[in-house]
C-alpha positions as CSV (number, residue, x, y, z in Angstrom):
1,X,60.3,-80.3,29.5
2,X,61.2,-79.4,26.1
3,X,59.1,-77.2,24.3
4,X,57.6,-77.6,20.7
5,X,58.5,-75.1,18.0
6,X,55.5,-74.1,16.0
7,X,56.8,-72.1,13.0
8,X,54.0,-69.4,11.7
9,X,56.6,-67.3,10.1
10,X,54.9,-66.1,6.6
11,X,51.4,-66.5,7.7
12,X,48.9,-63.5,8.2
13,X,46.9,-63.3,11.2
14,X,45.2,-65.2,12.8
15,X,46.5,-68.2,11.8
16,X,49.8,-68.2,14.0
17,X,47.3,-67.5,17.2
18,X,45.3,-70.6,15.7
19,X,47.9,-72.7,15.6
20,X,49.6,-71.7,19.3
21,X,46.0,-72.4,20.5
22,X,45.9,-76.2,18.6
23,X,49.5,-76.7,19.9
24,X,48.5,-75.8,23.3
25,X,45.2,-78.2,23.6
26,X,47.0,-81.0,21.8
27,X,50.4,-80.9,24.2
28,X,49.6,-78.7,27.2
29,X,53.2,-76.5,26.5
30,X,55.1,-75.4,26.3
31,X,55.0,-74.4,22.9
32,X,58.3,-71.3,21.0
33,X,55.9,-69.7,18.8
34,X,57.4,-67.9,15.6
35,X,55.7,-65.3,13.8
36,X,56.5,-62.4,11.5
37,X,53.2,-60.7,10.8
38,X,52.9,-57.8,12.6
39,X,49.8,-58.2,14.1
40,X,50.8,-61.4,15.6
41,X,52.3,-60.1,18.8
42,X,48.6,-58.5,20.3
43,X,47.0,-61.5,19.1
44,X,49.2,-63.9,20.8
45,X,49.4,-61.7,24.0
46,X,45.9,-61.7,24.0
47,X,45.4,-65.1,23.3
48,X,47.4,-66.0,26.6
49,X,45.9,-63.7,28.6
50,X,42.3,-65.2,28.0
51,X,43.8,-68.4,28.7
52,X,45.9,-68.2,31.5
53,X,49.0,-68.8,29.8
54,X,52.3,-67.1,30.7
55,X,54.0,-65.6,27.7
56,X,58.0,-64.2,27.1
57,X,59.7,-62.7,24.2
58,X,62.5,-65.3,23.7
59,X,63.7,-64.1,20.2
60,X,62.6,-61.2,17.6
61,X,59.5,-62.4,16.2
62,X,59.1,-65.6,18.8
63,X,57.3,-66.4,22.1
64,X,57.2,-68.8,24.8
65,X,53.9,-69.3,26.0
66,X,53.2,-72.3,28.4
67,X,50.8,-73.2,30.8
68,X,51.3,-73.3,34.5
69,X,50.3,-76.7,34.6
70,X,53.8,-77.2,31.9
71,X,55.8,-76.5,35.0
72,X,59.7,-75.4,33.0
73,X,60.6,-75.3,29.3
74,X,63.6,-75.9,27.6
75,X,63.5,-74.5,24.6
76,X,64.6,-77.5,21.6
77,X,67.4,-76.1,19.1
């Protein structure tokens, strides 16, 4: 399964955590999340925590998070 890119870069927190958790509820994940605020990283951890999902540094400034009902991501270039 592919997963969907949601680009947050230039928004302050907690917008990109708002939209990984929209993204999440409308697909199920996996979602790459990109962010550059630097608050973004403890709100997205802690985002996934509370919800179950797993969550990897794949890039500087971008995540993986997906559910474990997503089962594998690809990640989409």
């Amino acid at each position: 399964m592919d997963a969907v890119r949601v680009d947050a870069r230039g928004m302050r927190c907690p917008w990109p955590a708002i939209r990984l958790g929209r993204m999440m509820r409308e697909t199920g994940g996996p979602v790459l999340i990109l962010a550059d605020d630097p608050i973004a990283p403890g709100e997205i951890a802690a985002l996934a925590k509370a919800q179950g999902w797993s969550l990897s540094a794949v890039e500087e400034g971008g995540w993986l998070v997906s559910s474990p009902k997503a089962g594998q991501a690809r990640l989409r270039s």
